[in-house]
N, C-alpha and C positions, 0 to 999 in steps of 0.2 A: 152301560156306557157312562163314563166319568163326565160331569156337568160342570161349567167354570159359567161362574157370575159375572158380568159386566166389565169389573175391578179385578178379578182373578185374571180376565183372559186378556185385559190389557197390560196387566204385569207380564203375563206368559212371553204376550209379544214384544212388549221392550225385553224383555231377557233375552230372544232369540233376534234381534235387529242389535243388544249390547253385544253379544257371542260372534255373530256376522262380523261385526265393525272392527270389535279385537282381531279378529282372525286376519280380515283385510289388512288392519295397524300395522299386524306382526310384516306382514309381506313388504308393508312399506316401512318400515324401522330396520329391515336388515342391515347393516354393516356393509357397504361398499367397499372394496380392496381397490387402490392405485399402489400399482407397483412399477417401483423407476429401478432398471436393471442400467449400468453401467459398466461398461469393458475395460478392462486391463486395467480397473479401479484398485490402487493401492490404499491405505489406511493413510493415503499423503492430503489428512485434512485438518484444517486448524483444531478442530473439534476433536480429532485425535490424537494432537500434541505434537502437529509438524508447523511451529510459529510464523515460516518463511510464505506459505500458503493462502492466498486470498481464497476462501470456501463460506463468505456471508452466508448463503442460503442454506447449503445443507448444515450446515454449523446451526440457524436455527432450528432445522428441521429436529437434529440431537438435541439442542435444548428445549424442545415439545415431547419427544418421545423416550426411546431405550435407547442406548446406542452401545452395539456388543464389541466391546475392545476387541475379543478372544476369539472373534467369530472365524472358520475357516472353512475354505471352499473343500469338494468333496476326488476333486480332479482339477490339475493346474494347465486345461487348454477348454475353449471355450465351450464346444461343444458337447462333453463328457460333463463341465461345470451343471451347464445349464439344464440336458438332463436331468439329473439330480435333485436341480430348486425344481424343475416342472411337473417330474412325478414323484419327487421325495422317497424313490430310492439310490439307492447304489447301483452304478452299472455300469457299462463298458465303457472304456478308454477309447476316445477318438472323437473326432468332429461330424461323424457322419453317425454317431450314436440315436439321437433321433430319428434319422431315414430309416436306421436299421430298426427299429420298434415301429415304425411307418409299415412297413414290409409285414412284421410281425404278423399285425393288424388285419391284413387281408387273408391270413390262413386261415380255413374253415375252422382250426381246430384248435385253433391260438387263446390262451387266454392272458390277457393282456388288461390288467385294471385302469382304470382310466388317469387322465395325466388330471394334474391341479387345476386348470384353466374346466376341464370339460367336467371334472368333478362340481365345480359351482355351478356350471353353465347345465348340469343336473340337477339342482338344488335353485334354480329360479333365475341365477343371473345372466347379465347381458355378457358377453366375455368380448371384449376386442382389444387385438396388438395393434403396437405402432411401433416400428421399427425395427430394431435386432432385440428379439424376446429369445425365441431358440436361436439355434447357429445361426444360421441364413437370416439378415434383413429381409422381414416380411414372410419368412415362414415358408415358402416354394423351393422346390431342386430345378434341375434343369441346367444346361450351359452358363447360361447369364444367372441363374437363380431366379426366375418370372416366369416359371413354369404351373400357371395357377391349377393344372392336372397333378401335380407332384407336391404335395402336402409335408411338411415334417414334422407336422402335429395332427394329425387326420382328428376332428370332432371336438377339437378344442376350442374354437373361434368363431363367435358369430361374424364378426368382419377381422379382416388382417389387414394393416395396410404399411405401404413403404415406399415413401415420394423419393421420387429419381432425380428429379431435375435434370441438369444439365448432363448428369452421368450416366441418363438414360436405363440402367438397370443396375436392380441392388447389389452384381457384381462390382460392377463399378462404383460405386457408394462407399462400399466396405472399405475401401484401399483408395482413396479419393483425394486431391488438396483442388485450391480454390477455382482452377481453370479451368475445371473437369479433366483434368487429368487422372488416369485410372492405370491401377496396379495392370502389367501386361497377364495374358496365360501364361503360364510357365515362370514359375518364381525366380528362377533360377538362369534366368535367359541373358542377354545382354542388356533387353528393355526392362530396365529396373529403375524406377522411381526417386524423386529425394524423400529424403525421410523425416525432413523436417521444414517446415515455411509457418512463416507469419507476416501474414498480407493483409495491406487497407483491405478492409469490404467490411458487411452487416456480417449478421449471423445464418443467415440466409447464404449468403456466398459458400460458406461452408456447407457439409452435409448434414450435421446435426440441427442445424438451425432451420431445417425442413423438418426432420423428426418433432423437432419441439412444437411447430408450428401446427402441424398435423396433430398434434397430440392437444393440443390447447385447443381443436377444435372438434374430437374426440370430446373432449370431457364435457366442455361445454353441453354439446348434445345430450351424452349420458346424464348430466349432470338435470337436467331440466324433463328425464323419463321417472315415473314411478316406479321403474322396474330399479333391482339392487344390480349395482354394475363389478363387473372386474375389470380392470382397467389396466391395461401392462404397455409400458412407453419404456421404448429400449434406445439408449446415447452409445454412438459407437465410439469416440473419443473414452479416454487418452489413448485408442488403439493408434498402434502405428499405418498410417506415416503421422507424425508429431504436427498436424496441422491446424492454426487456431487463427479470427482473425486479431490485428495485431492488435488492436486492444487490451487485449487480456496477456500479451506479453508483456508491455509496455511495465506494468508493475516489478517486473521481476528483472530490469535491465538497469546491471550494475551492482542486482544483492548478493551480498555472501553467503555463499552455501554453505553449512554443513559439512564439514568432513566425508566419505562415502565409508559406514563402518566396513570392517574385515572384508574389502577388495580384495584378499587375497584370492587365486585359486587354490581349492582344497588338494594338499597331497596323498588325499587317502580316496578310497574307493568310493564316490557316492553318485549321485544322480545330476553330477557337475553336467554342461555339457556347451558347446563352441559359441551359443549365441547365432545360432544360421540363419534364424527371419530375420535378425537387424543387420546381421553385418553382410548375408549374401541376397537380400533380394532389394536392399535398397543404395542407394549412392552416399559416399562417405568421404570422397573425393580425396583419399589416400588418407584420411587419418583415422582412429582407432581410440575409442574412448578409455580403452584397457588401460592405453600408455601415453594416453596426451588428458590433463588435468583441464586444462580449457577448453576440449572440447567435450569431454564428458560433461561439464557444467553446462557447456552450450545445448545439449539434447537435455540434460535436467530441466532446463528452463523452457523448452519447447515443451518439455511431458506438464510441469507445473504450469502452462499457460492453457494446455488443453481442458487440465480438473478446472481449471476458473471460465475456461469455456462453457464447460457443462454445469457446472455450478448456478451459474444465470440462467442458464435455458431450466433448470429444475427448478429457479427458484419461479420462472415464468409461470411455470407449474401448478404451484404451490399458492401462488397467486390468484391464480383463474381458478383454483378452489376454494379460496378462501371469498373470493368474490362471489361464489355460484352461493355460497351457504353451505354446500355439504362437504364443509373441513369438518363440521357437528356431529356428520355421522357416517367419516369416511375415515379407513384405516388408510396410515400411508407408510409403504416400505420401502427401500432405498437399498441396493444390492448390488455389491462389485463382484462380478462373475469368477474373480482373481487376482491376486496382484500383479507384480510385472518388478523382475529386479533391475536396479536402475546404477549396475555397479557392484553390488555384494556380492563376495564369492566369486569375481570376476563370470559375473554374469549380465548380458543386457538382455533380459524376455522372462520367459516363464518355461513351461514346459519341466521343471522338477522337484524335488519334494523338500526344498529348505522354505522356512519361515515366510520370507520375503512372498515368494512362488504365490504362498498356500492362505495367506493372511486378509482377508479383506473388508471393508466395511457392511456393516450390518448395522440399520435403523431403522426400527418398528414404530411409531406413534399411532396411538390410538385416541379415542374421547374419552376424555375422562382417567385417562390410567392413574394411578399415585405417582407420587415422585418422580412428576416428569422434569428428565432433563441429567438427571441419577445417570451413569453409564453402568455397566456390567462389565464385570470382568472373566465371569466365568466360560470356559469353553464348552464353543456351540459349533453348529454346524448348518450347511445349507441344508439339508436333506430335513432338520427341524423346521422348515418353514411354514410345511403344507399342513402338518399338524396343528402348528400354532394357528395359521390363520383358519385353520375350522374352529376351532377352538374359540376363537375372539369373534367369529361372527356365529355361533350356537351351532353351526354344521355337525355333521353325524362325523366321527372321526375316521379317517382311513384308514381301515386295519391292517393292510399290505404297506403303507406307509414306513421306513425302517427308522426314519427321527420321532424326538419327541418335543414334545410341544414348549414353546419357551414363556407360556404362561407367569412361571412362577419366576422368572427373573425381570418381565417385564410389573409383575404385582410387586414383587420385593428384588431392588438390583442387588442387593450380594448376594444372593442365593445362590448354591455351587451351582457350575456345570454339569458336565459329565467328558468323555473323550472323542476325539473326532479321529474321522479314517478318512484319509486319501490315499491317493493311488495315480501310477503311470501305467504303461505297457510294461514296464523291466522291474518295478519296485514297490511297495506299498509302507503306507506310514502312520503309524498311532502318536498322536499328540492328546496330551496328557495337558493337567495344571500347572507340573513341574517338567515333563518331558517329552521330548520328541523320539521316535523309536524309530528308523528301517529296517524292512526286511526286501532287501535284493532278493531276483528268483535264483539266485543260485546259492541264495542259501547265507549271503554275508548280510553283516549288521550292522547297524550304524548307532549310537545315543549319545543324543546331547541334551544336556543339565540347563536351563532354563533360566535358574536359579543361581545360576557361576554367573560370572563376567565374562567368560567365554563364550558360552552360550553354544552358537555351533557352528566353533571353530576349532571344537578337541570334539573327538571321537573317545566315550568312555567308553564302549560295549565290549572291550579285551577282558578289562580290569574288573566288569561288574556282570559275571555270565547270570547270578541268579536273577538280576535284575532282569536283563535282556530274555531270561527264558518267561519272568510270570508277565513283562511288557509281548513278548511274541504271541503267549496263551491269549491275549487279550485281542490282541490286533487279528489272530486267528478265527475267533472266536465272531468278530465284526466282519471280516470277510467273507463267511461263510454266507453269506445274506446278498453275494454282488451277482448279478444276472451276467 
């Protein structure tokens, strides 16, 4: 039997009480994730080169961390987006995409990798939502959506939550202005909504001004556990109806806007299409932003009043973490679900595969990165998210995960990209550094040059087949990976 001396065997035990205490460290050094998801969030921030725009907070949030010019959503409707950041694959078109992997879940025979949230919340952290993270505010199906039986992320979430207030249920929330007035069933009914107000009240009056509130008091909590947290806080704004209080209009009355570029509608075959949530489910009171110049500006200015709504409530955020102390050693990302066309293409909404649609902000900060404040320009994509953030906090990487990790452009911002894939029901789209590509299912094509002044208002794909065949081989080749 081996014998240790006096001195030997109190070394032995500080070495096994130093090994102990590391190991402990390590648990409590992890990398916390806050993640601020926001809806129908366009690239419309001063920080992205739109000057008209009051966006103080998250404009600092860019100049702490990356900020991806080129970044683009993976499906241009919220549900199919969200998907995609939540399990970092590719997958079906639609807003009930999450239910339907819900469903999966319960087949004896299903195998179904785990979403992002439940992969950390594997891995040691606390995971809770606050507000619209997946489709549904607060994560339930059901009539009203407060069906806490009916999950759309089954295992994802130590707590979920989503204050109602006056709207009583996060149906009513989603589609909400200051009165508690609530979107009717039936979008399409008579009982249809205005689509735009700016009214005295706090922030609180509104809906998100509960989101934020809940979420400030979220962190807190986390903020003050040993455990490493994930933390996902979802702003429904700038979704329609264009509701803010009027404060944060008050900036924008009387400025000149912008030009709206190439409002024309396209006469060639593409994934144009009528604008039917803006112009049929809410009140317009006979005019038509397509063909009245003043009033187009008038819902501009309600959408840019909304980003300056949520821009304080993120910066309130930003705030209460920097006051807890763990900004030191919390990543924080900032993610617009899609854009939202506001005019181009004779389009008001989303739902298809131009620029506008597919374009949205992406803002990673982390402690300590290099060159914070640097933007990127390379193209990225949502479905890189889950990758990177394993990556940035030492996680095991997910190898069904179909992006890849944006490591190297938050270490060095001009490092290339690579190409992104989106997708509808009717079409899918490769975007490239120089170019955007369709392929309709029936087989027609669409490209546009990036690099023109036109951009994509000419359809080159006649004039350049070998182009269009080794852009298809590519877009084919990424499709083949969609559930």
């Amino acid at each position: 039997m081996k014998r240790y001396t006096p001195i030997a065997f109190a070394l032995l035990l500080f070495s096994i009480c130093t090994q102990s205490a590391i190991a402990d460290g390590h648990e409590l050094t992890k990398k916390n994730i806050l993640l601020i998801c926001v809806d129908d969030l366009r690239p419309e921030l001063k920080s992205f080169g739109v000057d008209y725009i009051h966006s103080p907070n998250i404009d600092r949030l860019a100049a702490s961390g990356r900020a991806f010019h080129n970044h683009y959503v993976n499906a241009p409707t919220c549900g199919a987006s969200r998907y995609t950041m939540l399990t970092g694959q590719y997958g079906p078109y639609g807003n009930q995409s999450l239910f339907a992997r819900a469903e999966k879940l319960d087949s004896p025979d299903a195998s179904i990798p785990p979403s992002m949230p439940e992969w950390f919340r594997e891995n040691g952290y606390k995971t809770v939502s606050v507000g619209k993270v997946s489709h549904h505010p607060g994560g339930w199906g059901g009539e009203d959506w407060y069906d806490h039986n009916v999950l759309e992320m089954p295992g994802a979430w130590d707590r979920q939550l989503m204050p109602t207030g006056r709207w009583k249920h996060p149906r009513g929330a989603m589609h909400s202005l200051i009165h508690g007035e609530i979107k009717p069933i039936g979008s399409f009914s008579e009982n249809k909504m205005e689509v735009m107000q700016s009214a005295e009240g706090k922030d609180t009056d509104y809906h998100d001004g509960l989101i934020g509130a809940a979420g400030l008091e979220q962190l807190e909590n986390l903020a003050n556990s040993h455990t490493p947290f994930f933390l996902a806080i979802g702003f429904i704004k700038p979704h329609l109806p264009f509701g803010s209080p009027k404060r944060y209009m008050d900036p924008y009355e009387g400025v000149e806007l912008p030009p709206i570029p190439h409002p024309e509608k396209p006469d060639w075959q593409s994934t144009w299409h009528a604008s039917g949530e803006f112009m049929n489910q809410y009140f317009h009171h006979g005019q038509d932003p397509r063909e009245d110049k003043a009033y187009a500006d008038k819902v501009r200015r309600h959408y840019a009043a909304c980003v300056s709504y949520v821009d304080h409530l993120v910066g309130e955020i930003l705030a209460k973490l920097k006051e807890t102390g763990r900004d030191k050693d919390t990543i924080v990302v900032l993610w617009g679900d899609h854009g939202w066309h506001l005019g181009e293409h004779s389009i008001w909404g989303k739902h298809c595969l131009f620029e506008e649609a597919l374009r949205s902000p992406l803002i990673i900060s982390a402690p300590g990165m290099k060159e914070p404040g640097a933007k990127s320009n390379g193209v990225v994509e949502t479905v890189d998210l889950f990758p990177t953030l394993c990556e940035l906090t030492g996680l095991e990487q997910p190898d069904f995960a179909h992006g890849t990790s944006l490591l190297p452009q938050i270490e060095k911002p001009n490092a290339k990209g690579h190409t992104a894939l989106a997708y509808t029901g009717r079409a899918q789209t490769l975007r490239t550094d120089r170019y955007r590509f369709v392929l309709h299912k029936d087989g027609y094509t669409e490209l546009y040059d990036h690099t023109s002044p036109k951009k994509e208002t000419q359809n080159l794909a006649e004039e350049n087949p070998v182009l269009v065949k080794e852009l298809k081989e590519m877009l084919l080749a990424k499709t083949s990976r969609l559930n």
